[in-house]
C-alpha positions as CSV (number, residue, x, y, z in Angstrom):
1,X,56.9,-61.0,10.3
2,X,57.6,-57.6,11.4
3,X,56.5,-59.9,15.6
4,X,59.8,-62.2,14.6
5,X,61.9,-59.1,13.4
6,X,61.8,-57.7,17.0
7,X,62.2,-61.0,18.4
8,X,65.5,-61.8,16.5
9,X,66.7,-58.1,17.1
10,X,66.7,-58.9,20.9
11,X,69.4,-61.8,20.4
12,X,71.1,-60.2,18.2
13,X,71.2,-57.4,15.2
14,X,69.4,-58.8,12.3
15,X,69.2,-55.7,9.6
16,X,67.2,-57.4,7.3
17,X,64.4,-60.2,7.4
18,X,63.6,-61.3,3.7
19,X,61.1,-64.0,2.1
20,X,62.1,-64.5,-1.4
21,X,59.6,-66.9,-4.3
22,X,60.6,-69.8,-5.9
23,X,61.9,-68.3,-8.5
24,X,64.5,-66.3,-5.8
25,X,62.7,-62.5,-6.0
26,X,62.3,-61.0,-2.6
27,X,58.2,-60.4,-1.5
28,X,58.2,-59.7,1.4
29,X,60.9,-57.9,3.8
30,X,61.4,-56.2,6.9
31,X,64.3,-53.7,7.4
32,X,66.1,-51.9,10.5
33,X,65.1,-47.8,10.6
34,X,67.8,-46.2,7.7
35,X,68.5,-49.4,5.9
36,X,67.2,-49.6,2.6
37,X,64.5,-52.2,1.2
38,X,65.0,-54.4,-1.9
39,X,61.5,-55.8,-3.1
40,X,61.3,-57.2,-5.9
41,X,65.0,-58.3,-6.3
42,X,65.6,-61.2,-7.8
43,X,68.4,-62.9,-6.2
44,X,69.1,-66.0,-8.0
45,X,72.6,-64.6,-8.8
46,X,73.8,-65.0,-4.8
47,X,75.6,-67.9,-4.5
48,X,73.9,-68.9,-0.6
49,X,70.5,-68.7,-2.5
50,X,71.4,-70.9,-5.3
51,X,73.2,-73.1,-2.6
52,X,70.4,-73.3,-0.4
53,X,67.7,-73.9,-3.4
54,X,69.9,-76.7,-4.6
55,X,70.7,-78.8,-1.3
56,X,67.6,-77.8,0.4
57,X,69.2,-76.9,3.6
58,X,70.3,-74.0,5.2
59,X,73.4,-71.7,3.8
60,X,75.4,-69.2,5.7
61,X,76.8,-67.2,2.9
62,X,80.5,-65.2,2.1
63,X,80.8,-62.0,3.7
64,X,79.8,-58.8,1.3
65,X,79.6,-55.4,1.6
66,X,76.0,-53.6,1.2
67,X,75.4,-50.8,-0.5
68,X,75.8,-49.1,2.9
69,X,79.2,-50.3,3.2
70,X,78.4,-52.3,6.2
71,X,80.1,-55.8,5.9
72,X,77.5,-58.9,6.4
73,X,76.3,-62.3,6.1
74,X,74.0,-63.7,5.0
75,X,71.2,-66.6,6.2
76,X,69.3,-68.8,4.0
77,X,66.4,-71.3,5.2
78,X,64.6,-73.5,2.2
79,X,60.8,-73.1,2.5
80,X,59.8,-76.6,1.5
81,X,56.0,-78.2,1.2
82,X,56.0,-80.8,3.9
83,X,54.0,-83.0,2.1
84,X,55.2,-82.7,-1.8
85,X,59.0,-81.6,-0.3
86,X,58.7,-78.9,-3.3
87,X,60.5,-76.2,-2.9
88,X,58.4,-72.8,-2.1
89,X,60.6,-70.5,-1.0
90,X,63.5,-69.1,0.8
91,X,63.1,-67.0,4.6
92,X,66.7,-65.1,4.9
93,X,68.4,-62.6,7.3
94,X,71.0,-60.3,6.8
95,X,73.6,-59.9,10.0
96,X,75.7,-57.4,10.0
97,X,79.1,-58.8,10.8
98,X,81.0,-57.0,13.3
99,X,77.5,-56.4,16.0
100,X,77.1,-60.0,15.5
101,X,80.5,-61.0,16.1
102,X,81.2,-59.4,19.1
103,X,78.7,-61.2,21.3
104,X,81.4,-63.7,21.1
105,X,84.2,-61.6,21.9
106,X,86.4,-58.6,21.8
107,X,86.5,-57.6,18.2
108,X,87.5,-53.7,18.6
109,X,90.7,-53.4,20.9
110,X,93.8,-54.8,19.4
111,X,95.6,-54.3,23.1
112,X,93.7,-57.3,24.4
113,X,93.0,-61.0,23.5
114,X,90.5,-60.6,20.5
115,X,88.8,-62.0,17.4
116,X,89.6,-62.1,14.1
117,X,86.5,-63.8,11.9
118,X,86.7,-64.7,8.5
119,X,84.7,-66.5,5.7
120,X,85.5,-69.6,3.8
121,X,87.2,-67.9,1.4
122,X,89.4,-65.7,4.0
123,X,87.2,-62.5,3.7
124,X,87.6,-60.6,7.1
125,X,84.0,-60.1,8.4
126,X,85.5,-58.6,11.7
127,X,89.0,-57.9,13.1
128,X,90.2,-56.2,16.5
129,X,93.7,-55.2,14.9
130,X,92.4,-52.7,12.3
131,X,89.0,-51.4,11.4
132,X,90.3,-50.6,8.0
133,X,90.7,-54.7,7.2
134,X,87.1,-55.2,7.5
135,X,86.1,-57.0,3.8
136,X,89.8,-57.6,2.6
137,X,91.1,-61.1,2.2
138,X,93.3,-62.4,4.7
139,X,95.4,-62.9,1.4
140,X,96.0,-59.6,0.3
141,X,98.7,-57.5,0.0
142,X,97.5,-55.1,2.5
143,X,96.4,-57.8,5.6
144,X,100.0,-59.5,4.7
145,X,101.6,-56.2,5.3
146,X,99.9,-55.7,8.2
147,X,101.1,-59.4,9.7
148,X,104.1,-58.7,8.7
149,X,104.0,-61.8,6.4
150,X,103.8,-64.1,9.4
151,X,103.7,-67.5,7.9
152,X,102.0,-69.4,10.7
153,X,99.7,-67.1,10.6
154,X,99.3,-67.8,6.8
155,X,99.5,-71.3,6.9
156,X,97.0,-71.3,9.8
157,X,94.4,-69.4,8.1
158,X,95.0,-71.5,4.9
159,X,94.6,-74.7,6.6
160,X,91.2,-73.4,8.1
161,X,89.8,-72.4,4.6
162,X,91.3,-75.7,2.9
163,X,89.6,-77.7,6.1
164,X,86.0,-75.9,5.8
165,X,86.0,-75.8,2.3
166,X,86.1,-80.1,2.5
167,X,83.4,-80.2,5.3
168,X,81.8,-77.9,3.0
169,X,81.7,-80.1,0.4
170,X,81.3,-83.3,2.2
171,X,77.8,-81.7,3.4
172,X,77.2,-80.6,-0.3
173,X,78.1,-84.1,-1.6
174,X,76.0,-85.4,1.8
175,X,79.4,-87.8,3.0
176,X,78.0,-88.2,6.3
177,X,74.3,-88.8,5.5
């Protein structure tokens, strides 16, 4: 595990590699140096992990803050007997948000073209504008303030958590299968 930790950490920073049981405790996990090991945990309480236990499939999960303060997501893999299709297990990484993000562009200067990355419920996982917006919702009185209130930037983001929210549940539901 520890092999695949280093692997993953040359595509991108992965702070924590995590197997957790069928019954959702963590056994077995690998952190980064200074971030802080959970064994033990049972984590049948996260949303992604009851998500991903429930359909089977993968599950990216909300953006939360760690005990560290470091904003992340979360990914969840089902760990499922090939033959029986029982469900074993769950393999997970934690990303943190704003190292991940800015492979795919400029997240930090607000005088350029950048990103602004948010969840499906409008939870900032990494904005160029303003460090300090990092885990609000788009909603909120402070990001409105610092929008200025625009509207099509609030109807935009609305749309896009309305829209993902329905492909959401048309996976979920399994619409397309």
């Amino acid at each position: 595990m520890r092999e695949k930790f280093s692997e993953v950490n040359n595509v991108t920073k992965v702070d924590t590699i995590f197997i957790a049981d069928k019954d959702d405790i963590v056994s077995n996990e690998i952190v980064s140096e200074g971030t802080r090991s959970f064994i033990n945990i049972d984590l049948s309480f996260r949303e992604y992990i009851q998500e991903t236990k429930n359909t089977l499939r993968s599950t990216f999960s909300d953006g939360f803050k760690g005990i560290d303060t470091i904003e992340r997501i979360a990914l969840a893999v089902p760990i499922v007997n090939s033959s029986s299709v029982e469900f074993i297990g769950i393999v997970g990484a934690k990303i943190p948000t704003e190292s991940f993000f800015s492979l795919y562009g400029n997240i930090r200067d607000i005088n350029s073209q950048f990103l602004v990355i948010y969840d499906k419920k409008g939870t900032l996982l990494a904005v160029g504008a303003d460090k300090s917006l990092l885990g609000k919702n788009f909603f909120s009185e402070d990001v409105q303030n610092f929008t200025n209130h625009n509207p099509i930037l609030m109807n935009l983001t609305r749309i896009y958590c309305k829209v993902f929210q329905v492909m959401e549940y048309m996976i979920m539901e399994g619409v397309n299968d």
